[in-house]
C-alpha positions in Angstrom: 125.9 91.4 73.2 126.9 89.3 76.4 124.5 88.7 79.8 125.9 91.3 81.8 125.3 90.4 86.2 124.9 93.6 88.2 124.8 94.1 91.8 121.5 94.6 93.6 121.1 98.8 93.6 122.5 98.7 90.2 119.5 96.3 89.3 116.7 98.5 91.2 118.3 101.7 89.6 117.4 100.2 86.2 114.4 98.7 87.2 113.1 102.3 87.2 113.4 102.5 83.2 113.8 98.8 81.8 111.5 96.1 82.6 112.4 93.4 85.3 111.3 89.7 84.4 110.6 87.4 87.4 111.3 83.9 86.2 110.5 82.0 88.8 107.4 79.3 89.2 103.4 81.6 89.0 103.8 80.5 92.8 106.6 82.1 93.8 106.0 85.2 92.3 102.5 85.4 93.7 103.4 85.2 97.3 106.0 88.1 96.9 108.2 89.6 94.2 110.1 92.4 93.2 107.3 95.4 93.2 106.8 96.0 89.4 108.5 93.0 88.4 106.6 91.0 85.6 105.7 87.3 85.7 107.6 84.6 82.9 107.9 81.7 84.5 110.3 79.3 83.0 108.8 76.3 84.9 105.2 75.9 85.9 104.7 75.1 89.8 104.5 71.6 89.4 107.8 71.2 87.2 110.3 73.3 89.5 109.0 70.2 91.9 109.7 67.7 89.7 113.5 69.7 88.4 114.2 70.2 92.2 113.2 66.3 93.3 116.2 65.5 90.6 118.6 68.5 91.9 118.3 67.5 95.4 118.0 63.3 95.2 120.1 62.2 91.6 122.3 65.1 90.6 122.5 68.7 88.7 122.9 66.9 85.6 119.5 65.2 85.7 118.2 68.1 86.6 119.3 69.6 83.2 118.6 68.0 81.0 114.6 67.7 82.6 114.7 71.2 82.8 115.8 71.7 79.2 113.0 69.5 77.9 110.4 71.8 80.0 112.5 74.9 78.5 113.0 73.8 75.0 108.9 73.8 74.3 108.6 77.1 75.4 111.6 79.3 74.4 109.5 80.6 71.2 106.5 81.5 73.4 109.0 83.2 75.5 110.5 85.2 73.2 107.2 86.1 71.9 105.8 87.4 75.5 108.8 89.7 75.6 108.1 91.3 71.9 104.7 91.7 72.8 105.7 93.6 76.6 107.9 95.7 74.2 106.0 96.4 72.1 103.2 97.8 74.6 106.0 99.6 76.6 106.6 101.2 73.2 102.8 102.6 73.0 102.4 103.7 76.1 105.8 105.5 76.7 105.7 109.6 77.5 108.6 112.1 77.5 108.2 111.6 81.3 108.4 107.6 81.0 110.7 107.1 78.2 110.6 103.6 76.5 114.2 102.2 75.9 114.2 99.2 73.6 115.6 96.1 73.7 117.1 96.0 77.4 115.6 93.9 79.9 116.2 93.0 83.3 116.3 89.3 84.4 115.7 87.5 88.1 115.1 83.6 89.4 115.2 82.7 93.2 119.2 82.7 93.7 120.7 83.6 90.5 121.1 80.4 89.4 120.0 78.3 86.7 117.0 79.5 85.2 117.8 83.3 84.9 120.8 81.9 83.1 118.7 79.7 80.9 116.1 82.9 80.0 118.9 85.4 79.8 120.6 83.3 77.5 117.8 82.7 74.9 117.1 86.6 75.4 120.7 87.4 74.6 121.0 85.4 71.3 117.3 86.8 70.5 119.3 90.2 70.3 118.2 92.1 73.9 120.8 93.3 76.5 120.2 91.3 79.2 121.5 92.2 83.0 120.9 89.3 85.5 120.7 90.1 89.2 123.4 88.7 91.4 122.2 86.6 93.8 118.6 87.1 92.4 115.7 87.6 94.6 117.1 85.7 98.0 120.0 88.5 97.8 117.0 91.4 97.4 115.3 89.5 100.4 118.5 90.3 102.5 118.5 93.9 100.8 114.8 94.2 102.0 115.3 93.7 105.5 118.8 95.7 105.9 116.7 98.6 104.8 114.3 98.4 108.4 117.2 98.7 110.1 118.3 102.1 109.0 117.7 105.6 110.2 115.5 107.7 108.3 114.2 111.5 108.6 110.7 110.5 109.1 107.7 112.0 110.6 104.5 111.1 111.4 101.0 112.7 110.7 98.7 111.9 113.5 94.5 112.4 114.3 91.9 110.7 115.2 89.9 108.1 112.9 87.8 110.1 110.7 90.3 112.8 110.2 91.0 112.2 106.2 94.9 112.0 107.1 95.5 109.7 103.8 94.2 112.5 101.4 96.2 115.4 103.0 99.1 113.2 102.8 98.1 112.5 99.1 98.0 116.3 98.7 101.4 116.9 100.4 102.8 114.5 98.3 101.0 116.4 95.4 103.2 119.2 96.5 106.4 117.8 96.4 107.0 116.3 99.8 107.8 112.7 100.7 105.2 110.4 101.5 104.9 106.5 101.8 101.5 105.4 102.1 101.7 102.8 105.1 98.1 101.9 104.1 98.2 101.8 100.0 101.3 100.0 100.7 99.2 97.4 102.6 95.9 97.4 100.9 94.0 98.2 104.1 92.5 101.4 106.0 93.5 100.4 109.4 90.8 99.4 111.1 87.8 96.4 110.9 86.8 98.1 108.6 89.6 98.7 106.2 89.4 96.3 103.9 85.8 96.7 102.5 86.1 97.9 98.8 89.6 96.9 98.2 91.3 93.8 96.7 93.2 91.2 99.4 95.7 92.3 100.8 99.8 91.4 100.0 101.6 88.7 102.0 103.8 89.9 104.6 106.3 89.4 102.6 105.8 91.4 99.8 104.2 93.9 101.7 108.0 94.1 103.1 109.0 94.5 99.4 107.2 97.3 98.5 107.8 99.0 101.9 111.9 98.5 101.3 111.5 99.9 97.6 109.2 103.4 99.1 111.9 104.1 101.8 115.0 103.1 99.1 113.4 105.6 96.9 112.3 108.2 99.4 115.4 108.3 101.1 117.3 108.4 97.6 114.7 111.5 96.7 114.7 113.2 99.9 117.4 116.1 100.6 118.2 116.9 104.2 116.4 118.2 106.0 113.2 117.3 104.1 111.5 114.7 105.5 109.8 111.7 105.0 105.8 111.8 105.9 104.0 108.2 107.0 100.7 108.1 108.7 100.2 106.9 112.6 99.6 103.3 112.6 99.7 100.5 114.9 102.0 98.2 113.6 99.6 95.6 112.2 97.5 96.9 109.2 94.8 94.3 108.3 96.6 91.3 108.4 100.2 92.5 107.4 102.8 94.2 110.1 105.0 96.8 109.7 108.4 95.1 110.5 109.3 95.7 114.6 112.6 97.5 114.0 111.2 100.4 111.8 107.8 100.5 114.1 110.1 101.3 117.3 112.1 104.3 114.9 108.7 105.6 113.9 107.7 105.0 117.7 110.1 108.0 118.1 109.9 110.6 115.6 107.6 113.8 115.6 104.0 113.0 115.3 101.9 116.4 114.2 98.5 115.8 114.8 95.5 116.9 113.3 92.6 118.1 116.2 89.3 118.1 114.4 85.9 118.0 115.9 84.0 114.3 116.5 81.2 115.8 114.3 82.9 116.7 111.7 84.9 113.3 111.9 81.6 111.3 112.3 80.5 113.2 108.7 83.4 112.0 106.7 83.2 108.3 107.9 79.3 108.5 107.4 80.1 109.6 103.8 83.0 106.8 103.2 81.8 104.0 104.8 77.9 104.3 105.3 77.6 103.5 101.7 79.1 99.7 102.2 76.2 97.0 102.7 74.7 96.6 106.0 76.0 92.8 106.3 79.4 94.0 105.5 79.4 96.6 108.7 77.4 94.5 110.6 80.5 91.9 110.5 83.0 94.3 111.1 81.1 95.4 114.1 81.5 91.7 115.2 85.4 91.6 114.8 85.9 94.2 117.4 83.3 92.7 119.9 85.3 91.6 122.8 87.6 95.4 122.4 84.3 97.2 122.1 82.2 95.7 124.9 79.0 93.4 124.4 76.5 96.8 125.4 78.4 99.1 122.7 78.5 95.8 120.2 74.5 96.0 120.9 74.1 99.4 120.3 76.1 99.5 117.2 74.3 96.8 115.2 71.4 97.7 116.0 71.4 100.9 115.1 72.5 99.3 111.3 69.8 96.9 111.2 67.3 100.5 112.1 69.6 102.2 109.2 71.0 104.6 111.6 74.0 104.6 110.2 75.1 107.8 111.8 73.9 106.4 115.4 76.0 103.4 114.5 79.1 105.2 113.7 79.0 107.7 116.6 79.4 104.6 118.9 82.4 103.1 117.0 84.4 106.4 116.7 84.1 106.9 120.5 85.7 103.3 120.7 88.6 104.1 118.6 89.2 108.0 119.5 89.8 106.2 122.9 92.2 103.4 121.8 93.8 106.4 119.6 94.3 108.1 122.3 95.9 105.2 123.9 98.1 104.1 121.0 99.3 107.9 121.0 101.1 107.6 124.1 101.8 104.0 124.5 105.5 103.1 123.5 106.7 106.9 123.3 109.3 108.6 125.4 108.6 111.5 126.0 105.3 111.7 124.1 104.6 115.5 125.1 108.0 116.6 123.3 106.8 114.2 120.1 103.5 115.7 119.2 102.6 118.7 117.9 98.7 119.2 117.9 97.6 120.9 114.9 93.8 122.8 115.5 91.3 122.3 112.2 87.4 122.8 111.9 86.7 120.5 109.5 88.5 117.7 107.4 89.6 119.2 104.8 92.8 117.5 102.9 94.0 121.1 100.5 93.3 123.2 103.4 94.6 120.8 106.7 97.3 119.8 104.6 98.6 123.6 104.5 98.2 123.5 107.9 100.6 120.9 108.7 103.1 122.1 106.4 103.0 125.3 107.6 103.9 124.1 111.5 106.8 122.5 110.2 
């Protein structure tokens, strides 16, 4: 078999049923990578320095043959990482997630030197391997060519509180197309989205995933289905949805979900009253100067009395009003855009049939 190079969609085509190795340094691939992509390093952190130092100030032949010492030690190791990801694939493969043996997909930073160094050991181990062109700098420029197109997207809208993730979870249940701006990011949205959840992505491989979900959604979805995400400002947590595709989803139909504050007050009560009081007492803090030094007051004090529900009440009136605010800021014609939706309670089988059916 020969080390086949394929173009970028070819490569995320096959990525879908063939693993994808990322051999670049454990530091590259942890600030952002090719979502699914698996880690095997042919140089640790501290020897790409040392194999770059020679590249850049003596010459690519230095560089070599330091790189091949680095290499040589570990080719055996490498080889056995791969039988053992095989063999796992093997165990864990349905009918609906087929296994396929012995091809592998293979990636460094520009295509370059160690992909060819892996693929090559990989190759005369006996596996089809198909390097990517370019490697990841060419999917970086594939990432952000993908903000900048059109898309059938629209937006489900309501107030905090108002369980729009799980209906879109259900509608996606159902067959429609849904990328979860918030699963993407690893945050809820607000101060207090990020209690119970890992930390969050860089901004760059939040980018990553986002470019895969609307590759594949757009690849899935027929016209005129479209393409649900949830209203968001543009920065979740600490990441930002890129400008370009902000100001298209800025301008797309937003059907939005009118439940009662009660009933909205219940369901954050019930997801986020069971967090520790220091925990909510701090997010409380981070919105102090938005939310006013009296409401601030209010709210923690309430915690520290274990009125949770007292508490609460105070910080959904503070964001139903910057909701409200976000709703119509940066929209033309925000009347036209918005289709308000009436439900009693939150509900995600039920107000999810509800939306569908105003489609």
């Amino acid at each position: 078999m020969a080390v086949k190079r394929i173009s970028l969609e070819e490569f995320l085509t096959l990525a879908n049923t063939h693993p994808v190795l990322d051999v670049r340094s454990p530091g590259e691939y942890l600030h952002a990578h090719i979502p699914g992509a698996i880690s095997l390093p042919l140089f640790s952190d501290e020897e790409r320095k040392v194999v770059g130092t020679a590249y850049k100030q003596q010459s690519k032949q230095v560089a070599v043959k330091i790189g091949s010492k680095y290499f040589g030690v570990k080719m055996v190791e490498m080889v056995e990482t791969v039988e053992a990801l095989f063999r796992g694939l093997q165990e864990n493969s349905t009918p609906e997630t087929p296994f396929t043996p012995r091809t592998v997909l293979v990636h460094c930073w520009r295509g370059g030197m160690r992909s060819a160094g892996v693929a090559w050991l990989l190759d005369l181990y006996g596996y089809q391997v198909y390097t990517l062109q370019g490697g990841y700098k060419a999917y970086r420029g594939w990432v952000l060519a993908q903000f900048e197109k059109e898309y059938p997207i629209q937006i489900l809208g309501g107030y905090t509180g108002s369980g729009k993730t799980e209906v879109l979870k259900v509608m996606a249940q159902q067959s429609a197309s849904v990328i979860d701006l918030e699963g993407l990011a690893g945050h809820k949205g607000s101060a207090f989205g990020n209690m119970g959840l890992p930390p969050q992505p860089s901004q760059e491989h939040f980018e990553n995933k986002l470019a895969n979900a609307l590759f594949f959604a757009a690849q899935e979805t027929n016209s005129p289905q479209p393409i649900w995400m949830e209203d968001e400002s543009q920065r979740i947590g600490t990441v930002n949805i890129p400008t370009v595709l902000y100001q298209q989803m800025r301008k797309k139909p937003v059907y939005f979900l009118e439940i009662p504050f009660d009933a909205r007050l219940d369901y954050i009560c019930l997801h986020y009253g069971k967090f520790p009081k220091e925990q909510l007492v701090n997010a409380v803090i981070r919105i102090k100067k938005r939310l006013g030094g009296l409401e601030t007051k209010t709210a923690i004090n309430a915690l520290v009395e274990d009125d949770v529900r007292g508490s609460f009440s105070v910080l959904l009136q503070y964001y139903d009003k910057q909701y409200g605010k976000g709703l119509e800021r940066n929209r033309e014609n925000p009347s036209s855009l918005v289709t308000r939706i009436e439900a009693t309670i939150v509900d995600d089988q039920a107000n999810a049939a509800l939306v569908q059916a105003k489609q």
